[in-house]
C-alpha positions in Angstrom: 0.0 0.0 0.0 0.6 3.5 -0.9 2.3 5.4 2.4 0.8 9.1 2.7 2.9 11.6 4.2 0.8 12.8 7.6 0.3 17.1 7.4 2.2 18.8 10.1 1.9 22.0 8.7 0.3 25.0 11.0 -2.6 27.4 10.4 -2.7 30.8 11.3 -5.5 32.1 13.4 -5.9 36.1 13.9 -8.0 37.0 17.0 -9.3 40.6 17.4 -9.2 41.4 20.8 -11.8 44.4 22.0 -10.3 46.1 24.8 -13.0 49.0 25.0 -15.4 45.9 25.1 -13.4 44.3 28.0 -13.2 47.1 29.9 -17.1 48.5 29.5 -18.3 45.0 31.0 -15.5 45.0 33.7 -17.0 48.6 34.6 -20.5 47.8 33.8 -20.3 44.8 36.1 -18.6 46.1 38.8 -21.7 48.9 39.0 -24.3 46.5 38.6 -22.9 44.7 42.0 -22.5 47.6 43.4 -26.4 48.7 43.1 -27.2 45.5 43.6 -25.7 45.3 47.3 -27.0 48.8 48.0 -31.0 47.5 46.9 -30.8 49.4 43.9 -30.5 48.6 39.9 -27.9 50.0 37.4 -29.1 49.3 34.0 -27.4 47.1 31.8 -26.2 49.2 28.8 -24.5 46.9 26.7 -23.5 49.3 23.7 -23.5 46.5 20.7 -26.2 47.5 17.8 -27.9 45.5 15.2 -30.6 46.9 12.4 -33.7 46.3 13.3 -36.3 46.6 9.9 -40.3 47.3 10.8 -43.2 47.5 9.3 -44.0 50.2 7.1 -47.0 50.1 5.0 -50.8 51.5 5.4 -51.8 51.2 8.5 -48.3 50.3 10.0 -46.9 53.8 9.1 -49.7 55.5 10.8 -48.7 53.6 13.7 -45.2 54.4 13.6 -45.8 58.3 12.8 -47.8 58.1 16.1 -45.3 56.3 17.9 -42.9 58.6 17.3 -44.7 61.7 17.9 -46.2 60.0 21.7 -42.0 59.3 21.8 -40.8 62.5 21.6 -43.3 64.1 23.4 -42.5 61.6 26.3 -39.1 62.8 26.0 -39.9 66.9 26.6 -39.8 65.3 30.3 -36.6 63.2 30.0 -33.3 63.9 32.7 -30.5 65.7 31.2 -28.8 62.5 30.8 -31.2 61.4 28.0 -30.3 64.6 26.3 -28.7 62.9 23.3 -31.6 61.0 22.7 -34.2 63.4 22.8 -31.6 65.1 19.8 -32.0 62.0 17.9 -35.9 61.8 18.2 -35.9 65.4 17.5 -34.0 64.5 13.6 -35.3 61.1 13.2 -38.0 61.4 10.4 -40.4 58.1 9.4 -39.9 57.3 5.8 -43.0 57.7 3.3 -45.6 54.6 3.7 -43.9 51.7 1.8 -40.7 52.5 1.9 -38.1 50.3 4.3 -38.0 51.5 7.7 -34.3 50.5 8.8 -33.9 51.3 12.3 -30.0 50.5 14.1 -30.8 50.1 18.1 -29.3 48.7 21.0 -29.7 44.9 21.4 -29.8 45.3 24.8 -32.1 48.2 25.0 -34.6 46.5 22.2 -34.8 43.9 24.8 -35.3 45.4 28.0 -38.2 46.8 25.8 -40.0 43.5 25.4 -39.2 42.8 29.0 -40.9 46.2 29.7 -44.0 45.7 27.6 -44.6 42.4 29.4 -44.4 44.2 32.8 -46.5 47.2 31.9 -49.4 44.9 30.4 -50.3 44.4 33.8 -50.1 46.9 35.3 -52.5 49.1 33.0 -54.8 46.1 33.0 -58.7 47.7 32.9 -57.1 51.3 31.8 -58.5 53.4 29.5 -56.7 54.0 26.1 -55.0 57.1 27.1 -54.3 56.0 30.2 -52.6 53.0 28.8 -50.9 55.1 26.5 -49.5 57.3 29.1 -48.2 55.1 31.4 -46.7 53.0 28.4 -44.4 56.0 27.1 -43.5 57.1 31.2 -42.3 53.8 31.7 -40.1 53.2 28.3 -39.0 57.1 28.8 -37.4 56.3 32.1 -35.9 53.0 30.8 -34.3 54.4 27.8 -32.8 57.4 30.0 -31.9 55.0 32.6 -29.8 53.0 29.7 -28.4 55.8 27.9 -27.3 57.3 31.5 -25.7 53.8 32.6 -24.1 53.9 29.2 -22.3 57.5 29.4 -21.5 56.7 33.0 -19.7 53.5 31.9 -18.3 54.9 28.8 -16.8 57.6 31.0 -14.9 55.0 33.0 -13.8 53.6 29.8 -11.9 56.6 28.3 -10.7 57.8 31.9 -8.8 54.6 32.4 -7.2 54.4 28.9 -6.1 58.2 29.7 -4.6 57.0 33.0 -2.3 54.5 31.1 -1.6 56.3 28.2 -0.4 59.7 30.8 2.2 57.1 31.9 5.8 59.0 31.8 9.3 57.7 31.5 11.6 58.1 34.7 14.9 57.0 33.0 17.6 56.6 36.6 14.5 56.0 38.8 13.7 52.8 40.7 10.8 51.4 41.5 11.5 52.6 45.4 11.7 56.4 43.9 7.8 55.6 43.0 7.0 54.4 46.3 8.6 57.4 48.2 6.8 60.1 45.6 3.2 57.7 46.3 4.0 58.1 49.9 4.6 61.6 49.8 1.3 62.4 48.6 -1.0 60.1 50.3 -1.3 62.1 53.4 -2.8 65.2 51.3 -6.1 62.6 50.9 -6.1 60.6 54.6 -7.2 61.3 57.5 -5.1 59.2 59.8 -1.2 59.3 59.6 0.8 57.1 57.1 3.0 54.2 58.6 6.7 54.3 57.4 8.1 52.7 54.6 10.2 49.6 55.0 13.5 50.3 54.6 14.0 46.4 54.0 11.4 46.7 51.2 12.7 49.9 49.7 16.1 48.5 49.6 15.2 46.1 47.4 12.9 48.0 45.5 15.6 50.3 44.7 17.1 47.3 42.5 14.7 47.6 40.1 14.2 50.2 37.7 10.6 52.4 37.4 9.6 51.4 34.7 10.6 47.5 33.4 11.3 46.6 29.8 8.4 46.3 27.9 5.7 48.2 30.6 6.3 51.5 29.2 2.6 52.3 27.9 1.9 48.7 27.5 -0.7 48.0 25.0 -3.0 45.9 26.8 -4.0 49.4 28.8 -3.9 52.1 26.2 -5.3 50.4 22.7 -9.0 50.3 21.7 -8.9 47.0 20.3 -6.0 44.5 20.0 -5.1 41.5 17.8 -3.8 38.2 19.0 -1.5 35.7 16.9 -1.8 32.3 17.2 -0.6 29.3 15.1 -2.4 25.9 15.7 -0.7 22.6 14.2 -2.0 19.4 12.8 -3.5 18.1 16.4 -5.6 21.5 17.2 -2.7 22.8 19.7 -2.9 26.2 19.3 0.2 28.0 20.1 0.4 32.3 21.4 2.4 34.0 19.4 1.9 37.6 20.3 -0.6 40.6 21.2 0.1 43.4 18.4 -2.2 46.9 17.7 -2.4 46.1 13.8 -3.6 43.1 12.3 -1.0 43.4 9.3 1.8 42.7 12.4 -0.2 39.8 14.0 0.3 38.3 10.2 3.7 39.0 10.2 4.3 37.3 13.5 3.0 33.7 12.1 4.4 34.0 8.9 7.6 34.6 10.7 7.0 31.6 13.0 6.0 29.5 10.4 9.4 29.9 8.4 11.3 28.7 11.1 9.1 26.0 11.9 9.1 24.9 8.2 12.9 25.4 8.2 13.4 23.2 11.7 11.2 20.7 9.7 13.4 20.2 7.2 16.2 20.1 9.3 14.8 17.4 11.1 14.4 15.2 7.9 17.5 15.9 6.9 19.2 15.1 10.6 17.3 12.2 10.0 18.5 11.0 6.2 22.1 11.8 7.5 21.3 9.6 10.4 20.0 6.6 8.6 23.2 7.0 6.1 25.4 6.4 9.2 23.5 3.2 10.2 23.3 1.8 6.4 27.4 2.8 6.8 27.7 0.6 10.1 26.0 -1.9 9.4 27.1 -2.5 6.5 30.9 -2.1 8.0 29.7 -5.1 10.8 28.6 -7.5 7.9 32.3 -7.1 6.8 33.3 -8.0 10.0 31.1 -10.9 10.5 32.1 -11.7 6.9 35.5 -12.0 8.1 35.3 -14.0 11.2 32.7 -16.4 9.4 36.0 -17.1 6.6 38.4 -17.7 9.3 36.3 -20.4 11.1 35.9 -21.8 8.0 39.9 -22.0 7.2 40.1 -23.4 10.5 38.1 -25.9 10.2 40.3 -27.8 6.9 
């Protein structure tokens, strides 16, 4: 039978990493908890949008003309954080009946709408019309500003902490003790109570290392937006880290780099190998010389 020569070549896989993503749940979380302990709600305001297409024809686009009019005027009541929305309500037109009516929203919002709708059913259970109505558009009103508040609130956390890594400076000839001492100096402008000493034990060996270690200075994984991971997997789904990097072009460039020395070592292998078996074929074939030899002198012996 045939032999087939088993694939060890590797793939590349390119992994975009969202930062801004990771950090608004990290945030967003961390609020949510918060609220939570203190018998209160923070709205979940998961930013990701998807188009959303309705209905648009005869009766429909009454409906939605309606809608939008009993929207904005539920919005002349709005907080100041709901601001920007009430600006896009105020420019946001319906198209002419027929036509598509494309509309990009908030997953998250569209369904803490249906979650609403459900709620508020009941409660205007044997209402009239305009009652209905009214307490319909209160409701969603505070829930959208409610989102769009959370979301500013978190979004503000967002770019704050990417500023705070990206204002990081370079202290060439400090240590990481020289830090320490300049923290130290200011925490007692923000306590109350006195600051304990510094350990001189601990700031001796501090001072052995510099401020700011090779590689920290600004370090990606605090000041980019989004981030791309190299990996290269092999024939048995290992999959193997080669590198963060800002553009995707360098992730690339990282596995095809990789992948030449792994191709080369490869080679070299088979051709360790070839050079290898050579030498056997060589000694064994020297031994069967040998044994040749001794097998002819038993055999003169023996007359």
């Amino acid at each position: 039978a045939n032999q087939v020569a088993y694939d060890f070549s590797l793939k590349p896989a390119i992994i975009e990493v969202d930062r801004d993503a990771d950090r608004r749940w990290s945030f967003a979380t961390e609020k949510m908890m918060a609220a939570e302990e203190e018998g209160e709600t923070f709205s979940d305001s998961a930013p990701l949008e998807m188009n959303y297409l309705f209905a648009n024809d005869g009766e429909n686009h009454t409906k939605n003309v309606k809608q939008l009019e009993e929207m904005k005027k539920a919005f002349e009541s709005a907080p100041p954080e709901a601001a920007k929305l009430k600006g896009l309500l105020d420019k946001f037109t319906i198209p002419a009946a027929g036509e598509e009516f494309p509309v990009k929203l908030p997953r998250k919002l569209v369904e803490n709408i249906d979650i609403l709708a459900a709620k508020t059913a009941a409660e205007v259970e044997g209402k009239s019309d305009s009652e209905k109505d009214e307490i319909w558009w209160k409701n969603m009103g505070d829930m959208v500003s409610k989102y769009y508040a959370a979301r500013e609130e978190v979004e503000k956390e967002v770019v704050g902490l990417k500023k705070f890594f990206r204002s990081q400076k370079e202290m060439p000839g400090k240590t990481k003790a020289d830090v320490l001492k300049q923290i130290w100096a200011e925490l007692p402008k923000h306590m109350d109570t006195p600051v304990a000493p510094l350990d001189e034990e601990m700031l001796a060996d501090l001072a052995k290392e510099p401020a700011t270690s090779e590689g920290e200075f600004k370090h990606n994984w605090g000041t980019a937006e989004k981030l791309y991971k190299s990996e290269a997997i092999d024939s048995f789904g290992n999959r193997y880290l080669l590198g963060v990097f800002e553009e995707k072009e360098d992730a690339k460039k990282a596995f095809d780099a990789w992948n030449k020395e792994y191709e080369q070592a490869g080679k070299d292998v088979k051709e360790n190998l070839k050079q290898w078996a050579k030498q056997q074929e060589a000694e064994l074939a020297e031994e069967q010389d040998s044994v040749d030899r001794i097998r002819k002198a038993l055999e003169e012996a023996r007359r």
